[in-house]
C-alpha positions as CSV (number, residue, x, y, z in Angstrom):
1,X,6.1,-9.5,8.4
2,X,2.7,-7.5,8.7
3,X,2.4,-4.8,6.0
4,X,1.7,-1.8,7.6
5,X,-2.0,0.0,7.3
6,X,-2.2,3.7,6.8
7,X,-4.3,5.8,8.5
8,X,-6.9,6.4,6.0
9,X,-6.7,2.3,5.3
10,X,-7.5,2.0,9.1
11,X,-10.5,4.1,8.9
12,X,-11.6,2.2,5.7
13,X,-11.6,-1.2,7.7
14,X,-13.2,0.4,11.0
15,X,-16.0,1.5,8.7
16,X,-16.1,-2.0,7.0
17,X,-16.4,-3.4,10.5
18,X,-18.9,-1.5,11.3
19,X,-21.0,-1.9,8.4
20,X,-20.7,-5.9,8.7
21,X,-22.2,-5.3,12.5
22,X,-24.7,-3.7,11.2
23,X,-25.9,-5.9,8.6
24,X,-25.7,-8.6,11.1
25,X,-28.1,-6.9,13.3
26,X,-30.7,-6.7,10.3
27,X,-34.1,-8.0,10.0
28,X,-34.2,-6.8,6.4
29,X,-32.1,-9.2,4.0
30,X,-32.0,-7.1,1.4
31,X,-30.6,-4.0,3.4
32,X,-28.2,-6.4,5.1
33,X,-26.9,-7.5,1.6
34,X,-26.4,-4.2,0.6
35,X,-24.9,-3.1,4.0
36,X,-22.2,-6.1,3.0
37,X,-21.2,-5.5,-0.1
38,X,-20.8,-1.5,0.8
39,X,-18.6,-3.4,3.6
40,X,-16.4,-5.3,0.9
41,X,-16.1,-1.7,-1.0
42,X,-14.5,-0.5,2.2
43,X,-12.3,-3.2,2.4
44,X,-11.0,-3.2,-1.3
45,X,-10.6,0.6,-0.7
46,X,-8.8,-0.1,2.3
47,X,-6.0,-2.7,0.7
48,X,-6.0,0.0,-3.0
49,X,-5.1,2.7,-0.6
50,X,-2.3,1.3,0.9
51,X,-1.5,-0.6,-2.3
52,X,-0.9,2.1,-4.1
53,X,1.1,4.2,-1.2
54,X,3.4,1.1,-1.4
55,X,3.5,1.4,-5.4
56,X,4.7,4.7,-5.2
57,X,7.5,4.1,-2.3
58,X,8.0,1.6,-4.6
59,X,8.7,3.9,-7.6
60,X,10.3,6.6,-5.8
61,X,13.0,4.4,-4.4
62,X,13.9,2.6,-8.0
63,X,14.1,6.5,-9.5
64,X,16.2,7.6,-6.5
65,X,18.7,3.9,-7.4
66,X,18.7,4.8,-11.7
67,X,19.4,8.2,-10.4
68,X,22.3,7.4,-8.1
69,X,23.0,4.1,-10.1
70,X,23.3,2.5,-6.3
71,X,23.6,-1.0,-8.2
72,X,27.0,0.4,-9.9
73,X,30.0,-1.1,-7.5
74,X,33.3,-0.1,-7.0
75,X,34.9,-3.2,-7.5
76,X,33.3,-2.9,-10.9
77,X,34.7,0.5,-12.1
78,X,38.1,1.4,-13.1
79,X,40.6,2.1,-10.7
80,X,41.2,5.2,-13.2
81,X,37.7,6.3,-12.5
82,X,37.5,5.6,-8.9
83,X,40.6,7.7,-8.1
84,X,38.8,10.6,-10.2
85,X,35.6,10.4,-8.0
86,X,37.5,10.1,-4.6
């Protein structure tokens, strides 16, 4: 399964992309250096951004389950207790 890219992780790696073309394209070594390591910034930006989008889904979905205890079964409960809640 492909993790999917956000928008703003998209445009990270488009920019990266372009960067590395245009490093390649260099006569200057030093500029081209620079122009690939601001490339690898964008990249690292690009995986953090959607890194920490999935954190956070992450997060929100285990407060929604302690919430809602969704791990808590029926078949575990009482049958005192589940004819109360029905």
């Amino acid at each position: 399964m492909t993790p999917e890219v956000s928008r703003l992780g998209r445009e990270y790696l488009e920019t990266a992309q372009t960067l590395l073309r245009a490093a390649q394209a260099m006569a200057d070594r030093a500029i081209a250096g620079q122009l690939k390591a601001l490339a690898e910034d964008y990249e690292r930006r690009a995986r953090n951004v959607d890194a920490a989008k999935a954190f956070a889904r992450s997060a929100a979905n285990a407060e929604v389950g302690d919430r809602y205890n969704l791990t808590d079964s029926v078949a575990d409960r009482p049958a005192e207790e589940i004819s109360e809640v029905e």
